[in-house]
PDB file of N, CA, C and O in Angstrom:
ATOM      1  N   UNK A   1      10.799   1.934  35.524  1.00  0.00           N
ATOM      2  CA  UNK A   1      11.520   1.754  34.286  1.00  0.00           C
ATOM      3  C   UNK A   1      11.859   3.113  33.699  1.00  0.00           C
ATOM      4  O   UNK A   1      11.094   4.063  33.529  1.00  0.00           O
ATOM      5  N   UNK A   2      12.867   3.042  33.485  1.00  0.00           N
ATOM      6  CA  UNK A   2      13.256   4.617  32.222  1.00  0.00           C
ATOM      7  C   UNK A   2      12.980   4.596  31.120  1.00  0.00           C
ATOM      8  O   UNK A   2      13.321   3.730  30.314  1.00  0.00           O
ATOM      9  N   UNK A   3      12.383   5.456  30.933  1.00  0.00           N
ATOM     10  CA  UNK A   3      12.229   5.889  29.337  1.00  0.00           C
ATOM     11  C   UNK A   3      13.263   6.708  28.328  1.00  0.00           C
ATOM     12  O   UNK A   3      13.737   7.842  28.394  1.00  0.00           O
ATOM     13  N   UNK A   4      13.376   5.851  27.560  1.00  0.00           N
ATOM     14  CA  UNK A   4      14.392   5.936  26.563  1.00  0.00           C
ATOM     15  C   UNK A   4      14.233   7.348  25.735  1.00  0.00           C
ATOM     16  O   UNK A   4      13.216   7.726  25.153  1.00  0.00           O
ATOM     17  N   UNK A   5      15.686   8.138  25.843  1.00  0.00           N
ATOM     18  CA  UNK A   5      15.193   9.322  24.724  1.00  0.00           C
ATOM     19  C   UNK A   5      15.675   9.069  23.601  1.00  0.00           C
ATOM     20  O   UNK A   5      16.585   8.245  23.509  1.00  0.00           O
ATOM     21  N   UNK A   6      15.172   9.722  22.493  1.00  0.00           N
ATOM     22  CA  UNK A   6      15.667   9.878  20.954  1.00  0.00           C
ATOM     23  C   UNK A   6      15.741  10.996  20.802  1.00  0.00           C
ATOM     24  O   UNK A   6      14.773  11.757  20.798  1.00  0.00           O
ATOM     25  N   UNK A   7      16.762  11.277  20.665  1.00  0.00           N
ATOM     26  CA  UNK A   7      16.982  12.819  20.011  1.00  0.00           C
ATOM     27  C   UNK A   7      17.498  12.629  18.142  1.00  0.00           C
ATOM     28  O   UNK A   7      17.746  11.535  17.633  1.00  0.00           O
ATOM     29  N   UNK A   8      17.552  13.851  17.465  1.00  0.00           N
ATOM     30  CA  UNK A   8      17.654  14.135  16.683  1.00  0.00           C
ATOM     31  C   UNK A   8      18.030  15.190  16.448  1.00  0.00           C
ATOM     32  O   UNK A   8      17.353  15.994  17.089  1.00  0.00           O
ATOM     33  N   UNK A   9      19.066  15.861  15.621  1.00  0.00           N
ATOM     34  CA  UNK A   9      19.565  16.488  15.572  1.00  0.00           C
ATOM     35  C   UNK A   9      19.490  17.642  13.907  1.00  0.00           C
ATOM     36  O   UNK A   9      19.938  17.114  12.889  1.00  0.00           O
ATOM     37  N   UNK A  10      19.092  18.684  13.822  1.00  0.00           N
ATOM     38  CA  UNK A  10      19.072  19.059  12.405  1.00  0.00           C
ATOM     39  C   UNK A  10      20.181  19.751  12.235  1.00  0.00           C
ATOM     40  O   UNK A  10      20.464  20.799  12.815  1.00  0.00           O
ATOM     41  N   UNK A  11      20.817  19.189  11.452  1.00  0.00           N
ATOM     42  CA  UNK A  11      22.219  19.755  10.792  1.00  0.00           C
ATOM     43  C   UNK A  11      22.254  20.628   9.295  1.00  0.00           C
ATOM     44  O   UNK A  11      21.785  20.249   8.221  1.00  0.00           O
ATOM     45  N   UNK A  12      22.862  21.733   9.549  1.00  0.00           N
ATOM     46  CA  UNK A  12      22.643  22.010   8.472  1.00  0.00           C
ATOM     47  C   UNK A  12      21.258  22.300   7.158  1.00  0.00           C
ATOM     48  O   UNK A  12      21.327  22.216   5.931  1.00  0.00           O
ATOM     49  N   UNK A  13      20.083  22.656   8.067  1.00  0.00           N
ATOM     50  CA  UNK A  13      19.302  22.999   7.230  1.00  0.00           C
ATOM     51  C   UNK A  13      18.934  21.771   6.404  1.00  0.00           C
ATOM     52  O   UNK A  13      18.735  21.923   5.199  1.00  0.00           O
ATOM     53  N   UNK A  14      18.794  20.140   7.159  1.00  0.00           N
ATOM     54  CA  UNK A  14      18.023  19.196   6.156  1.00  0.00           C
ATOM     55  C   UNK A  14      16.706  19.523   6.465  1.00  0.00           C
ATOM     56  O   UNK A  14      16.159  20.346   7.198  1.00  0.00           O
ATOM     57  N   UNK A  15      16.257  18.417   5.499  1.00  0.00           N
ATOM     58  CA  UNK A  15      14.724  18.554   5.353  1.00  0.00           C
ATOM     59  C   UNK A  15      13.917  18.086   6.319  1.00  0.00           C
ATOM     60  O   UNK A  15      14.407  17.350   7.175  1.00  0.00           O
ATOM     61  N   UNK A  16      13.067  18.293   6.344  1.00  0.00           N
ATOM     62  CA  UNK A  16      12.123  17.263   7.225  1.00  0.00           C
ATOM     63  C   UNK A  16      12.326  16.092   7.057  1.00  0.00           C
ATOM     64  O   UNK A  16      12.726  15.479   8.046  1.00  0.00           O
ATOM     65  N   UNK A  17      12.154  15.389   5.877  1.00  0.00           N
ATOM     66  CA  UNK A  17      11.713  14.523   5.490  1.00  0.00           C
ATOM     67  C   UNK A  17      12.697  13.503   5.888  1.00  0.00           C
ATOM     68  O   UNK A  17      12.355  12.390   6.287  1.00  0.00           O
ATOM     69  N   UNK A  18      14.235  13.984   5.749  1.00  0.00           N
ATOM     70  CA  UNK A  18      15.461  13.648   6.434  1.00  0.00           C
ATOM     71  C   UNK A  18      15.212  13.347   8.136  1.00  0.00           C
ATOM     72  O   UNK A  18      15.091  12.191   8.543  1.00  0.00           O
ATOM     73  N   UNK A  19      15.168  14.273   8.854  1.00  0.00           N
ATOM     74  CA  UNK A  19      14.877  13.871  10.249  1.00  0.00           C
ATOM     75  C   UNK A  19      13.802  13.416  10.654  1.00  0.00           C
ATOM     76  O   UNK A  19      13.514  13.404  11.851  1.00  0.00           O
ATOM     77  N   UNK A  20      12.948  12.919   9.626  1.00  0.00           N
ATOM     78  CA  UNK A  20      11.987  11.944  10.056  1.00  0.00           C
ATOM     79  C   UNK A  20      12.101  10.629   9.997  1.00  0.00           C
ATOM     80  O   UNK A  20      11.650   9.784  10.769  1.00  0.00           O
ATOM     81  N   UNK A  21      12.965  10.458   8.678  1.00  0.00           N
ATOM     82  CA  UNK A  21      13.719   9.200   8.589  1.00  0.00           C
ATOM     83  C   UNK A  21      15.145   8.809   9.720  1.00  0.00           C
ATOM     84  O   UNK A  21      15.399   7.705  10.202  1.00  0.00           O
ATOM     85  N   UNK A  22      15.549   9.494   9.823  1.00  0.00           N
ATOM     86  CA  UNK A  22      16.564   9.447  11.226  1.00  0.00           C
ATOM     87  C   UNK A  22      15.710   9.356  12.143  1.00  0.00           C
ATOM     88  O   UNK A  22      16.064   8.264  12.588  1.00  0.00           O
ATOM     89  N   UNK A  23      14.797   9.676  12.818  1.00  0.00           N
ATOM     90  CA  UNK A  23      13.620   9.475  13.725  1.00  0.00           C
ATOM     91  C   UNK A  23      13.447   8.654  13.928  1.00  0.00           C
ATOM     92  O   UNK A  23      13.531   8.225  15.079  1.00  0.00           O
ATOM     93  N   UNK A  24      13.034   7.816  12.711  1.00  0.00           N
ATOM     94  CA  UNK A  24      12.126   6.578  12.311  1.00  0.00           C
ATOM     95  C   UNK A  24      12.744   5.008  12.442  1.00  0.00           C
ATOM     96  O   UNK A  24      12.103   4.001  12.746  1.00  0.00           O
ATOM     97  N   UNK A  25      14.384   5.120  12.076  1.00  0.00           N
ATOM     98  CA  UNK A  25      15.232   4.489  12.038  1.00  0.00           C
ATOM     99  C   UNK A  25      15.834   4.416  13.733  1.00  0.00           C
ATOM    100  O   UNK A  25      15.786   3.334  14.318  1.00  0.00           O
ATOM    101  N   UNK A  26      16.145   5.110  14.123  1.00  0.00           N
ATOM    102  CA  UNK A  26      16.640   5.035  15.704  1.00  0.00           C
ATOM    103  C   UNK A  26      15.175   4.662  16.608  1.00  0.00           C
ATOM    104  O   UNK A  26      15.294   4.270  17.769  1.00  0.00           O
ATOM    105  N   UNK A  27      13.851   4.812  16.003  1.00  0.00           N
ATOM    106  CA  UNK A  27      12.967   4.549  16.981  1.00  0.00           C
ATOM    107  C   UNK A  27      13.083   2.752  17.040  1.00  0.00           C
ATOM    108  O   UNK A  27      13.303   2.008  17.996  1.00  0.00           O
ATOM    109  N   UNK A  28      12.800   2.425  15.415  1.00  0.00           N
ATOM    110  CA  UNK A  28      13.124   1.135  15.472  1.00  0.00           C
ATOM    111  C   UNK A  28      14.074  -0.089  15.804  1.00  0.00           C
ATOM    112  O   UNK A  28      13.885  -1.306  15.829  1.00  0.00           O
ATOM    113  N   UNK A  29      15.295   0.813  16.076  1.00  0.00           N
ATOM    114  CA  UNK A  29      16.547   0.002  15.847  1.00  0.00           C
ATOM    115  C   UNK A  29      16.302   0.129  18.033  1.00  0.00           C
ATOM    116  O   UNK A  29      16.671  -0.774  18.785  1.00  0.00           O
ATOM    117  N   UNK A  30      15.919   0.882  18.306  1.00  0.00           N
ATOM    118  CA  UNK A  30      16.022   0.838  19.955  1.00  0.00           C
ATOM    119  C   UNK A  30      14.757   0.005  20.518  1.00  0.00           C
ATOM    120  O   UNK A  30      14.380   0.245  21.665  1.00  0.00           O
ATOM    121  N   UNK A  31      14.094  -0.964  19.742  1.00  0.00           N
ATOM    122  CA  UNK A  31      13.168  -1.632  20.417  1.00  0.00           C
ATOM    123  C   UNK A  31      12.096  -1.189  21.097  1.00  0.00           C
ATOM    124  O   UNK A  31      11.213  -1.929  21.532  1.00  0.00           O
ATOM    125  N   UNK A  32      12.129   0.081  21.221  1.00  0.00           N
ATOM    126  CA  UNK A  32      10.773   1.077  21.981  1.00  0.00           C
ATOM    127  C   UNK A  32       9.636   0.264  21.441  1.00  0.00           C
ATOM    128  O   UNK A  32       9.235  -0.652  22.160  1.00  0.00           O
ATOM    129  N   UNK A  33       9.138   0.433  20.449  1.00  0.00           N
ATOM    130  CA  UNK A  33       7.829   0.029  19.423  1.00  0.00           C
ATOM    131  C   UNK A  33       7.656  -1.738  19.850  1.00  0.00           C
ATOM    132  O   UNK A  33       6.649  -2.129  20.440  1.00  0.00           O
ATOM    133  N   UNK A  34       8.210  -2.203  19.655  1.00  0.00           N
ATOM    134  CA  UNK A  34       8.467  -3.780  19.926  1.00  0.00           C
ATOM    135  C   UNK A  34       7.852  -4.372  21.490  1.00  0.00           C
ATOM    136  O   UNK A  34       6.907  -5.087  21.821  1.00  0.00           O
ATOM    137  N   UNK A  35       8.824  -3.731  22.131  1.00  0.00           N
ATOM    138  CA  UNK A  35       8.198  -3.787  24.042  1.00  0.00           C
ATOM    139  C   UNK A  35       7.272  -3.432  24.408  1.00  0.00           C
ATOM    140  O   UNK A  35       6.692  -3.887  25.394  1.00  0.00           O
ATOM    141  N   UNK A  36       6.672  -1.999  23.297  1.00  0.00           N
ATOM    142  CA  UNK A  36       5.085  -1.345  23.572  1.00  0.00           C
ATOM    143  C   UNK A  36       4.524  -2.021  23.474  1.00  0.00           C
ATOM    144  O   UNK A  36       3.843  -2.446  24.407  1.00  0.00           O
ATOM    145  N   UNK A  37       4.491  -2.654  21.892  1.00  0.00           N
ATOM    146  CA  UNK A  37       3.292  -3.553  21.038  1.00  0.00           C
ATOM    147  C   UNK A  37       3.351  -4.744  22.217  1.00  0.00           C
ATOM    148  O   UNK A  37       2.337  -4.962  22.880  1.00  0.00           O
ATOM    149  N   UNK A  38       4.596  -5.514  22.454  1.00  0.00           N
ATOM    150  CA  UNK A  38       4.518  -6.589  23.533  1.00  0.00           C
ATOM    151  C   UNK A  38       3.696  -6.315  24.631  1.00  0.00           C
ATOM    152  O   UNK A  38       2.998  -7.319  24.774  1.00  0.00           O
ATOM    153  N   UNK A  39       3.377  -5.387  25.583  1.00  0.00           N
ATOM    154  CA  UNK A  39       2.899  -4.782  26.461  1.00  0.00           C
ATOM    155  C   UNK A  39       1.302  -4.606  26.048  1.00  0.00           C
ATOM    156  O   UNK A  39       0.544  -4.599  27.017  1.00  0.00           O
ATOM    157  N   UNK A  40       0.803  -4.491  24.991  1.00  0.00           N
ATOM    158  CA  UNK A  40      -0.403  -4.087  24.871  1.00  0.00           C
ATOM    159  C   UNK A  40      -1.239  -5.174  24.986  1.00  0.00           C
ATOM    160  O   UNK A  40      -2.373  -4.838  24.644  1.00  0.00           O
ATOM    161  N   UNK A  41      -1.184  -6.251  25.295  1.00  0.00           N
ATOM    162  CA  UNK A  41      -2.249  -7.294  25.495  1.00  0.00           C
ATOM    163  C   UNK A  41      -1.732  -8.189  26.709  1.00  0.00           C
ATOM    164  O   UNK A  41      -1.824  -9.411  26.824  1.00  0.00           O
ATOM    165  N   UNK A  42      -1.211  -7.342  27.510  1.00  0.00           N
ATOM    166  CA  UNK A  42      -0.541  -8.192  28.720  1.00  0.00           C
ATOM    167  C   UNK A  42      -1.658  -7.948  29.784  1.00  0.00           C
ATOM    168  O   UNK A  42      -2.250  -6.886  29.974  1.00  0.00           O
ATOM    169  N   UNK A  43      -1.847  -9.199  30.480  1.00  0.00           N
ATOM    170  CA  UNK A  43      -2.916  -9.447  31.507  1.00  0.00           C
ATOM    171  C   UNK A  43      -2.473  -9.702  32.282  1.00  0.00           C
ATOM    172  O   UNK A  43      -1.484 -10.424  32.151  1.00  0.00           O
ATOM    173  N   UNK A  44      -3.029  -9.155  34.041  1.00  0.00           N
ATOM    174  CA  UNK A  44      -2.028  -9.597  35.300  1.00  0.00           C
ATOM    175  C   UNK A  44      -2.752 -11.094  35.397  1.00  0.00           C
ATOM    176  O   UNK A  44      -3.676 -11.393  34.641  1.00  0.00           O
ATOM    177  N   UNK A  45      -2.245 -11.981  36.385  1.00  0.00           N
ATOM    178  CA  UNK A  45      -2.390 -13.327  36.435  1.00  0.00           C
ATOM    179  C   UNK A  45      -3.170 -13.458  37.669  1.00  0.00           C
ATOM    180  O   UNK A  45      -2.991 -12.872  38.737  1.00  0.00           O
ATOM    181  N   UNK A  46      -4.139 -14.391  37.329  1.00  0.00           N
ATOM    182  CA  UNK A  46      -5.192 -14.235  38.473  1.00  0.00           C
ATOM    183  C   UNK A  46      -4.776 -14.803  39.852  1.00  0.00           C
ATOM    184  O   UNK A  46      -3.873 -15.592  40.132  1.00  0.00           O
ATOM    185  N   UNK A  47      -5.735 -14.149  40.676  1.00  0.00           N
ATOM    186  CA  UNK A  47      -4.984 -14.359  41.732  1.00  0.00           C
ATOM    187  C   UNK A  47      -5.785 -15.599  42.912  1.00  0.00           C
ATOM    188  O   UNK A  47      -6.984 -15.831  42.759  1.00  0.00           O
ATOM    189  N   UNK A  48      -5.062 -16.253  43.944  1.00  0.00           N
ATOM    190  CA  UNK A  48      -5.297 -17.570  43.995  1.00  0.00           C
ATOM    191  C   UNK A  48      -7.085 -17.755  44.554  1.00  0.00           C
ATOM    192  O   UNK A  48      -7.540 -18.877  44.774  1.00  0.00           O
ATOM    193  N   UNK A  49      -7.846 -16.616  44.703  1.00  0.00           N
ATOM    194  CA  UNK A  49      -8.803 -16.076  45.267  1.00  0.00           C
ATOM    195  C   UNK A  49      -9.879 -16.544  44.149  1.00  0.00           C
ATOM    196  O   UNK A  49     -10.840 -17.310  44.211  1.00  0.00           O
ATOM    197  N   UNK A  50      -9.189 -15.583  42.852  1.00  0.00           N
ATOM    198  CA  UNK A  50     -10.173 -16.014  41.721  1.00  0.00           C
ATOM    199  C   UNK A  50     -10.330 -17.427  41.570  1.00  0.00           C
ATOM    200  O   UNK A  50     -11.450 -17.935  41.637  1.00  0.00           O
ATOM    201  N   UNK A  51      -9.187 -18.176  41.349  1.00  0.00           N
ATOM    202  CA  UNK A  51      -8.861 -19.224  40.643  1.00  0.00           C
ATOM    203  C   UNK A  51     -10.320 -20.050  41.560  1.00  0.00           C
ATOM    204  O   UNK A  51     -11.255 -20.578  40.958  1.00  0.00           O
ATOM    205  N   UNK A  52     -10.212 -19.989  42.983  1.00  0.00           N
ATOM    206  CA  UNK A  52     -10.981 -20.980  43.568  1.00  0.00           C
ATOM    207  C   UNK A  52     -12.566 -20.270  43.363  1.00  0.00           C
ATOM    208  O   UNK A  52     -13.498 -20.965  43.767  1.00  0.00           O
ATOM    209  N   UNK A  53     -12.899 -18.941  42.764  1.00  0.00           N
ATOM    210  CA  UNK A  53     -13.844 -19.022  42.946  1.00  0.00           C
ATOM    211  C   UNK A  53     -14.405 -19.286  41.431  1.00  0.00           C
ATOM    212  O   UNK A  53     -15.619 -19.286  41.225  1.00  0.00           O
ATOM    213  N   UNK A  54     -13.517 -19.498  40.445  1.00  0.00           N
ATOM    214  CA  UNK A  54     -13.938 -19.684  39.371  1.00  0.00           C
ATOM    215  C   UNK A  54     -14.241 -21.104  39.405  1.00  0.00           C
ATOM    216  O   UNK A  54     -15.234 -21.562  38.839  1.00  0.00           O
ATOM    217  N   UNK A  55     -13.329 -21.884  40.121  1.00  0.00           N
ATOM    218  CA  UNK A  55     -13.756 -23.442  40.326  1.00  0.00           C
ATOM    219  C   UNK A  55     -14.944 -23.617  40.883  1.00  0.00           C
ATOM    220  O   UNK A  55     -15.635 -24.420  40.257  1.00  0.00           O
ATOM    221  N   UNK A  56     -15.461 -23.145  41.868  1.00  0.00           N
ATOM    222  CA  UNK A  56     -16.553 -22.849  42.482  1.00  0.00           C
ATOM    223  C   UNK A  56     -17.502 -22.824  41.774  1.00  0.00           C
ATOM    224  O   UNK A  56     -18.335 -23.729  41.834  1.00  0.00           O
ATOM    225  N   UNK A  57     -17.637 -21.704  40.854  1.00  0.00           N
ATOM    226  CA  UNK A  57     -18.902 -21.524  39.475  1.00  0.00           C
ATOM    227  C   UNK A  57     -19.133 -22.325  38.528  1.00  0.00           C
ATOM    228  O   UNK A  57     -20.243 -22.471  38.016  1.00  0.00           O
ATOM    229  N   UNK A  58     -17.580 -23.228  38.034  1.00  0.00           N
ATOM    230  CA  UNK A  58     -17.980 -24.326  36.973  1.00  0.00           C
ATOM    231  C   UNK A  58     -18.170 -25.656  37.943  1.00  0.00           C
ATOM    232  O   UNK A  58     -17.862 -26.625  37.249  1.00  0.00           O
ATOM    233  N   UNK A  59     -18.548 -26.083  39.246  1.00  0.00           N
ATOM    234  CA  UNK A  59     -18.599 -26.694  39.751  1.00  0.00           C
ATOM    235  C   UNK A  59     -19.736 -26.911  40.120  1.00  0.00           C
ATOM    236  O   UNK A  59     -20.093 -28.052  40.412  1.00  0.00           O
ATOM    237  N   UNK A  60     -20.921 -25.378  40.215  1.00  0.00           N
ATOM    238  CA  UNK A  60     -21.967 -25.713  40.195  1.00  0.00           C
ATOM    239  C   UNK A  60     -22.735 -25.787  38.985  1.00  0.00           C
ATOM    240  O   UNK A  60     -23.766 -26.393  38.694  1.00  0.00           O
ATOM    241  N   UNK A  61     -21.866 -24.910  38.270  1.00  0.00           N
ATOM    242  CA  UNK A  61     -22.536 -25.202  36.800  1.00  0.00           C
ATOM    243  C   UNK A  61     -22.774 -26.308  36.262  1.00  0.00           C
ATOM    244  O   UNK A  61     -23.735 -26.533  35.526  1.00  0.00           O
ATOM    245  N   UNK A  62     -21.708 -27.285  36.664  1.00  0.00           N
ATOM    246  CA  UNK A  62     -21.708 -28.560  35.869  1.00  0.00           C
ATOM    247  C   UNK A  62     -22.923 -29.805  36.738  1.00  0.00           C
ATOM    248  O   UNK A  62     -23.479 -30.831  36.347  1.00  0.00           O
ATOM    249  N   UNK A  63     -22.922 -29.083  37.979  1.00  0.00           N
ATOM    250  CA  UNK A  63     -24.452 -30.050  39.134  1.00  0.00           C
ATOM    251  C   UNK A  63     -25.271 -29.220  38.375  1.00  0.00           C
ATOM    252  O   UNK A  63     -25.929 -30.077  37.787  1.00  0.00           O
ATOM    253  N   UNK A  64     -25.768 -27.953  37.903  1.00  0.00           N
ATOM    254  CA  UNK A  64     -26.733 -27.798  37.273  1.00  0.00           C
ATOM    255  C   UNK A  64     -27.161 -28.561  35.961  1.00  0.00           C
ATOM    256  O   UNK A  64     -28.257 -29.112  35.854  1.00  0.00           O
ATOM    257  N   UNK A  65     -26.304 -28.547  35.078  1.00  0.00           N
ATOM    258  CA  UNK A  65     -26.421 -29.327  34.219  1.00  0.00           C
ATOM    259  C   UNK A  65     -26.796 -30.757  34.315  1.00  0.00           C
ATOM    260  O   UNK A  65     -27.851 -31.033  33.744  1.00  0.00           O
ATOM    261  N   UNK A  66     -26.216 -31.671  34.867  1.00  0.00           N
ATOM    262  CA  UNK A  66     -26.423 -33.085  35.085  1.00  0.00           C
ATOM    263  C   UNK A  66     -27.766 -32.989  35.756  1.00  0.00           C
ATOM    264  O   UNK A  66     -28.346 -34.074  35.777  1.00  0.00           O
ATOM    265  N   UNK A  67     -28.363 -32.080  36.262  1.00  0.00           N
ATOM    266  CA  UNK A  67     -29.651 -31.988  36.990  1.00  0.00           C
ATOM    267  C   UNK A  67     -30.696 -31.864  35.858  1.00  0.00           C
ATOM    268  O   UNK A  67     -31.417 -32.861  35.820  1.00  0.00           O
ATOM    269  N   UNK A  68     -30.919 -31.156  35.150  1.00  0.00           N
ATOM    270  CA  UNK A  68     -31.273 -30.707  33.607  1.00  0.00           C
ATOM    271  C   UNK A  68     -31.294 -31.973  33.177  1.00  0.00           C
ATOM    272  O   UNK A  68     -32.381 -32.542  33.082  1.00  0.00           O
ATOM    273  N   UNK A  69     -29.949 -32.719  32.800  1.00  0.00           N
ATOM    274  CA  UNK A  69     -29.958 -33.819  31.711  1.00  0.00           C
ATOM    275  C   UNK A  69     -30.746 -34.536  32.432  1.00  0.00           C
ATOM    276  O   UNK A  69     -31.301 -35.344  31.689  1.00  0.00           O
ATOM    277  N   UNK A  70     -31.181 -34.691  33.823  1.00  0.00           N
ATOM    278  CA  UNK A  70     -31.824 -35.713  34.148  1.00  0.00           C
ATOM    279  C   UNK A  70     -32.814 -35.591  34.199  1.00  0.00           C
ATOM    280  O   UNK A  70     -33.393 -36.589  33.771  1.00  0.00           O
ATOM    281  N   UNK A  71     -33.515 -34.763  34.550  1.00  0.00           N
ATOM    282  CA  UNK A  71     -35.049 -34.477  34.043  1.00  0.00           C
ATOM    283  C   UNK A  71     -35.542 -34.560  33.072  1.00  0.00           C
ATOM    284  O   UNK A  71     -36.638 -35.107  32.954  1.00  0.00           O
ATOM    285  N   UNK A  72     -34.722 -33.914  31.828  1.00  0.00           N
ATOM    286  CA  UNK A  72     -34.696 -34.014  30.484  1.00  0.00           C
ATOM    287  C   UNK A  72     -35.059 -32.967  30.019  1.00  0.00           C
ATOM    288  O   UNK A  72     -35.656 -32.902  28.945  1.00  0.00           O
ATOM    289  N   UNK A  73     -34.706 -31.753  30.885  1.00  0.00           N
ATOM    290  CA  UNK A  73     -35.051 -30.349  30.134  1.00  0.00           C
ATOM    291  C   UNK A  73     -33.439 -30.370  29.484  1.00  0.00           C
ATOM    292  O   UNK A  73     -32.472 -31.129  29.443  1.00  0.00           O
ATOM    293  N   UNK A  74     -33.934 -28.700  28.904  1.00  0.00           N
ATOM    294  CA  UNK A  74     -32.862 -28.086  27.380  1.00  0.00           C
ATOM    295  C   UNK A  74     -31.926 -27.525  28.925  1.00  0.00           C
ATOM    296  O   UNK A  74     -32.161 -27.231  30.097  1.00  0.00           O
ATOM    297  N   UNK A  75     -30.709 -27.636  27.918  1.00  0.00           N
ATOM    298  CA  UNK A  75     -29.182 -27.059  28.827  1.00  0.00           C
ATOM    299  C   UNK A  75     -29.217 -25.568  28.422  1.00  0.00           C
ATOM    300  O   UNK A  75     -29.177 -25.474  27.196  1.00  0.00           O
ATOM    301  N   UNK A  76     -29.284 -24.287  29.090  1.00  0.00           N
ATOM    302  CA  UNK A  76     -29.269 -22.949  28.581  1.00  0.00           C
ATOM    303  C   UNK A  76     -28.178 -22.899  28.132  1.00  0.00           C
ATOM    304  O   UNK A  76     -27.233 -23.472  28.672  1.00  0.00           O
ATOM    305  N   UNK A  77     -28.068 -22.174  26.999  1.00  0.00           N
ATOM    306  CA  UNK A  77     -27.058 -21.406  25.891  1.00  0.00           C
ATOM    307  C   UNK A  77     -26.688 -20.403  26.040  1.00  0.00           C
ATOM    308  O   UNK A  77     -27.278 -19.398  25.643  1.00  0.00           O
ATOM    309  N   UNK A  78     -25.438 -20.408  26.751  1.00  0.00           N
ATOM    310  CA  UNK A  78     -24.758 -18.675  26.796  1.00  0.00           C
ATOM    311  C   UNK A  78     -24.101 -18.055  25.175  1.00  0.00           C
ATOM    312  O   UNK A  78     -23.273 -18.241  24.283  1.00  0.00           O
ATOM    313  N   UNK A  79     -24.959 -17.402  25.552  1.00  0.00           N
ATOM    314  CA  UNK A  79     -24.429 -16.490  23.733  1.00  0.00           C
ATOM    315  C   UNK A  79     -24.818 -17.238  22.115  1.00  0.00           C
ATOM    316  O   UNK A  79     -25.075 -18.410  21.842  1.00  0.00           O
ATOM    317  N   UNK A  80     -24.747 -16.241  21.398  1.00  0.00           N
ATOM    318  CA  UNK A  80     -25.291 -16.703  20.053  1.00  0.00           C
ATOM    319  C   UNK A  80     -24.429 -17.932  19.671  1.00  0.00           C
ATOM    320  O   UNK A  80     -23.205 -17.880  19.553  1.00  0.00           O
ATOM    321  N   UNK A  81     -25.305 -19.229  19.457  1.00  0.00           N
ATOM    322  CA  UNK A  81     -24.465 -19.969  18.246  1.00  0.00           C
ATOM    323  C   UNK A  81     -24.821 -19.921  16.809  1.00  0.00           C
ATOM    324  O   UNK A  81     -25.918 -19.646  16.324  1.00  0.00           O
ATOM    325  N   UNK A  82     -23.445 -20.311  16.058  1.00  0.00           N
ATOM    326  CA  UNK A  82     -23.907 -20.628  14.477  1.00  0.00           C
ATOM    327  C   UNK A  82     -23.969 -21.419  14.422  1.00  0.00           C
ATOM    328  O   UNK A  82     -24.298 -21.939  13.356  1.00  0.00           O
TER     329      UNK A  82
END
């Protein structure tokens, strides 16, 4: 992918404060910030390897359990509840 430039230009001796707002305005109006933020919680998709071995784990998890209920011991608790 290419990365997009922004330039800015100081004309004439403005202020900072001026080409920060021209900055600020072309960063936003070009979607850069938008596609980042989109990008920051993106997860690759598991792959068909996991999927079966995750079936695998709640498959015995769940014969563990019914084994438990039948004896009549306590089901272990993963993590704090309120």
């Amino acid at each position: 992918m290419r990365k997009p430039v922004i330039k800015t230009d100081n004309e004439k001796s403005q202020g900072a404060s001026v080409v920060m707002r021209q900055f600020s305005k072309r960063v936003s109006g070009s979607g850069i910030l938008r596609a980042a933020r989109g990008n920051r919680y993106h997860t690759r998709p598991q792959s068909e390897l996991g999927k079966k071995r995750g079936a695998l784990k709640r498959q015995e998890k769940r014969k563990l359990i019914q084994k438990l209920l039948k004896l009549g011991k306590p089901i272990p608790v993963r993590g704090k509840r309120r």
